[in-house]
C-alpha positions in Angstrom: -18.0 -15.4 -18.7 -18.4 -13.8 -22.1 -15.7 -11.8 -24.0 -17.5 -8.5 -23.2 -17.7 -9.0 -19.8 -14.1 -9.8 -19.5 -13.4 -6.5 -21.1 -16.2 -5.0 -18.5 -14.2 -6.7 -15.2 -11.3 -5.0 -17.1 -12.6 -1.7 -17.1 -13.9 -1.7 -14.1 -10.9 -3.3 -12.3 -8.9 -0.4 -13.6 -11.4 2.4 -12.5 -11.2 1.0 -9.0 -7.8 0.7 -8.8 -6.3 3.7 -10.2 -7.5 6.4 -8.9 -7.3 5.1 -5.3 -3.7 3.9 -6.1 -3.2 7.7 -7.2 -5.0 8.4 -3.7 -2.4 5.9 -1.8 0.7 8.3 -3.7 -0.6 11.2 -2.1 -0.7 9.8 1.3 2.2 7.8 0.9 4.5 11.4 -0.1 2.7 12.6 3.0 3.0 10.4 5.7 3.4 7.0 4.6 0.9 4.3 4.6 -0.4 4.3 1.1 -0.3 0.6 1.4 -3.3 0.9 3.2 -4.8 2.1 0.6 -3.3 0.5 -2.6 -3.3 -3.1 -1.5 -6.4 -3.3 -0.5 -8.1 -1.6 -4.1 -6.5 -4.3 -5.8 -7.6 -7.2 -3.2 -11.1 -5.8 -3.4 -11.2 -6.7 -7.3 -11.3 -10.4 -6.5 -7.3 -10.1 -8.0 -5.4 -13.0 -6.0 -3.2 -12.0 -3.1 0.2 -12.9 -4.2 -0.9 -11.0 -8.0 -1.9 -8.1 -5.8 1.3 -7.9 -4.3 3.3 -7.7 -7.2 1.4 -5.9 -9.1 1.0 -3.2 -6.2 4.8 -3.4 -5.7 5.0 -2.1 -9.8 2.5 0.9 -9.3 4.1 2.2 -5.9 8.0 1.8 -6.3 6.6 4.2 -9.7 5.3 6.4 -8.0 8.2 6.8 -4.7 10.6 6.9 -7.1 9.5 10.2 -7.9 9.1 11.4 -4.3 12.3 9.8 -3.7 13.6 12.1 -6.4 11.8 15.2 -5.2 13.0 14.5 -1.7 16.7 14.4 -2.7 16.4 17.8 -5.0 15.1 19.6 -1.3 18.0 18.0 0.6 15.7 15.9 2.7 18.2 12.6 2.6 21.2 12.2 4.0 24.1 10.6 1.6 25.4 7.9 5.0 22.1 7.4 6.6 20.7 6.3 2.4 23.2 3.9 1.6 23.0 2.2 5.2 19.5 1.8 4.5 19.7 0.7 1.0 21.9 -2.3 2.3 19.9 -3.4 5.2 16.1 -2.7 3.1 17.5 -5.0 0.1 18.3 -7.5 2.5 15.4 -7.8 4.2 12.9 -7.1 1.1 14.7 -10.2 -0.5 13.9 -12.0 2.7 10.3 -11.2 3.0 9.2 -11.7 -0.6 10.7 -14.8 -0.7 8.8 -15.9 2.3 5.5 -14.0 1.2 5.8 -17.0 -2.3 5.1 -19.7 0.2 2.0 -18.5 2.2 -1.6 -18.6 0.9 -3.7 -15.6 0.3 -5.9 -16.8 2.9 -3.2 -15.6 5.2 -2.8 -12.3 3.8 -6.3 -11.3 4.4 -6.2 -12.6 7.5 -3.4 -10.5 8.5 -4.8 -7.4 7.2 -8.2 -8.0 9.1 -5.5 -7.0 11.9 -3.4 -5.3 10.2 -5.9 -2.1 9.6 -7.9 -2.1 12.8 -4.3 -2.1 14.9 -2.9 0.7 12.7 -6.2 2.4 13.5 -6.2 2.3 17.1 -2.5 3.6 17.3 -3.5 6.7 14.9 -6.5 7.3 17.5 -4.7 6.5 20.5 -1.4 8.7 19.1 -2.7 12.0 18.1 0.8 14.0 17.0 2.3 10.5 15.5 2.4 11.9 12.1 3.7 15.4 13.1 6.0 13.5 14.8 7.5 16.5 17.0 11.4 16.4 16.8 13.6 15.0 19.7 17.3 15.1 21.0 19.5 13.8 18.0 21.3 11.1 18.5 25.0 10.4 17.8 25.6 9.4 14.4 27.1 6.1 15.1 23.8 5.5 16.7 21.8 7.2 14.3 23.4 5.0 11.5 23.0 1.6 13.5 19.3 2.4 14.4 18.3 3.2 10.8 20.1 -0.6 9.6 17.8 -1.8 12.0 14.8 -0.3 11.4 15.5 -0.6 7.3 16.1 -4.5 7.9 13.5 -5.2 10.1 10.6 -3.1 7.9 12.7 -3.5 5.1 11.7 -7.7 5.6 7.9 -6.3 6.3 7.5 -4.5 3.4 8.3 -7.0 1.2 6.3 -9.3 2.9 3.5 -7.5 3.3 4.0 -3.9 3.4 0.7 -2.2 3.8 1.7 0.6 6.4 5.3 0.2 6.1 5.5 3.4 5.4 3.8 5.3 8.0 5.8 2.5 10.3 9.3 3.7 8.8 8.3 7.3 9.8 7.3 6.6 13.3 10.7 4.6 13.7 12.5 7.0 11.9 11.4 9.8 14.0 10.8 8.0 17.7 13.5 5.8 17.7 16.8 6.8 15.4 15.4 10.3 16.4 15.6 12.2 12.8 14.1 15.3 11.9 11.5 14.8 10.1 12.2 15.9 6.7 15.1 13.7 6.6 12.9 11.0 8.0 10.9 11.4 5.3 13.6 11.5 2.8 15.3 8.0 4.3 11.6 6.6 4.4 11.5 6.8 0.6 14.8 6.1 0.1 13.9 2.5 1.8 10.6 2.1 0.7 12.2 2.1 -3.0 14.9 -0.4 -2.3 12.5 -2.7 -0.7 9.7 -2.2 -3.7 12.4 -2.6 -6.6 14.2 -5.3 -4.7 10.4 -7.3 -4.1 9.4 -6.4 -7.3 12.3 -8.2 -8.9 11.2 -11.7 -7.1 7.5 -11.5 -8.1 8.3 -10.7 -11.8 10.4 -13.5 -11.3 7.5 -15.6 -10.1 5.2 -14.5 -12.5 3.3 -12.4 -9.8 2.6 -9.4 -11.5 -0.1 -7.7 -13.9 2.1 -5.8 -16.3 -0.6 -3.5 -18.1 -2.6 -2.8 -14.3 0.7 -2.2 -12.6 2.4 0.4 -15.2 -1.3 2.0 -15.5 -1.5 2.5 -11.8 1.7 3.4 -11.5 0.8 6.5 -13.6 -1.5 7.6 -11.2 1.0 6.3 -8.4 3.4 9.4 -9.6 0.8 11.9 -9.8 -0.3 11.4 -6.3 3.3 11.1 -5.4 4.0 14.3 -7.0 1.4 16.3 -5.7 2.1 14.8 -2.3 5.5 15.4 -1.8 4.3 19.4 -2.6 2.0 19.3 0.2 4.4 17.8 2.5 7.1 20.4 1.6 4.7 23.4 2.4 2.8 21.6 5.5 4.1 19.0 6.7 2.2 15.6 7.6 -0.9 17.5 8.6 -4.1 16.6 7.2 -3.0 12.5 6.5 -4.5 11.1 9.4 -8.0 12.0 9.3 -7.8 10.8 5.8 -5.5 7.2 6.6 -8.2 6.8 9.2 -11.4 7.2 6.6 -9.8 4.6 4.2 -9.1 2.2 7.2 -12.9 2.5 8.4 -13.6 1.9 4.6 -11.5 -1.1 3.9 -11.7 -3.1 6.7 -15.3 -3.3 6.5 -15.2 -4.2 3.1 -12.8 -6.9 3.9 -14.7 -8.2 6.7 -17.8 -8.3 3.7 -15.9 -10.3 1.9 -14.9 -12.9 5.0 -18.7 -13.1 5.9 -19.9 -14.0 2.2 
């Protein structure tokens, strides 16, 4: 391959990515789930799997660092519930990244072949997920333990993985440790961040991350982020699942193109 159509692949690797990586920050603020999006632009660059990761895990911990941020300023985390989850999400990111060095990317797109069509059929199958209606509180002792759980357990996903850890963290969040929305949403971007910085750490480490895609991405990571957590903030998670369901569709049958040739 020549010089100029190295600079070409460039180019045109960064027009994919960025703007759907900006699209993944808007969805993510939303609802969670811009993994879905993200990953996936950079796998469908020919980028390797494990360079993907990283590099994804640069661009989005930009960007939910500025919803986590925004979230905070509109009192949508809660001091306790944070620093529980920061424990348990470091924890388990460290474990998951570490495990995600040793597996090929053969695996990876494998798992997302079932990944996407799975996280489709429960979006289908569980219309007011995202609206996620609020239910009896629990105590906070309860509260508190059921958040460590769910921030180790996702927390070990994410850094993985993590494509739809968010959207997973809200649904537990909400159905299982029972919080309000808004301050699911708040505690979902508290641990998404933990577990991006901490993963991010081991794949710089590793040498598993484009510096120069990453930190461009991420630009478009916080606009989308920004412009995001505004939407939430006047309406809710409305309006993300019709769109986390189009970029499914999308994705998975360009992965499975890719698998057939």
């Amino acid at each position: 391959m020549s010089s100029k159509e190295d600079v070409v692949m460039t180019w045109l690797t960064f027009m994919i990515v960025c703007p759907l990586v900006g699209l993944a920050g808007f969805v993510d603020a939303i609802a969670g789930g811009g993994g879905l999006i993200s990953l996936p632009a950079y796998l469908m660059t020919g980028i390797p799997a494990h360079m993907a990761i990283g590099t994804n895990k640069l661009s989005s911990g930009m960007g939910t660092l500025v919803a986590t941020a925004e979230f905070a300023r509109s009192g949508y985390i809660r001091i306790k519930l944070a620093i529980v989850a920061v424990v348990m999400a470091m924890l388990g990111a460290n474990i998951g990244s570490n495990l995600a060095l040793h597996l090929s990317d053969h695996f990876f797109r494998l798992l997302l072949l079932a990944i996407l069509p799975l996280t489709a059929l429960y979006l289908l199958l569980h219309r007011t997920a995202l609206t996620a209606p609020s239910a009896v509180a629990l105590p906070p002792l309860k509260a508190g333990l059921a958040v460590g759980a769910i921030a180790l357990l996702l927390g070990a996903y994410d850094g993985f993985y993590g494509p739809g850890a968010g959207t997973f963290l809200l649904l537990a969040l909400t159905g299982i440790a029972r919080l309000p929305l808004n301050t699911a949403a708040g505690t979902t971007k508290v641990i998404n961040l933990t577990t991006n910085l901490t993963s991010l750490v081991v794949f710089l480490c590793n040498g598993k991350v484009y510096l120069l895609l990453g930190l461009s991405a991420g630009c478009f990571s916080i606009l989308g982020n920004h412009l995001g957590t505004r939407y939430f903030k006047r309406f809710g998670g409305r309006g993300a699942r019709p769109l986390i369901l189009l970029v499914l569709t999308i994705f998975f049958a360009k992965t499975v193109w890719d698998f057939c040739h």
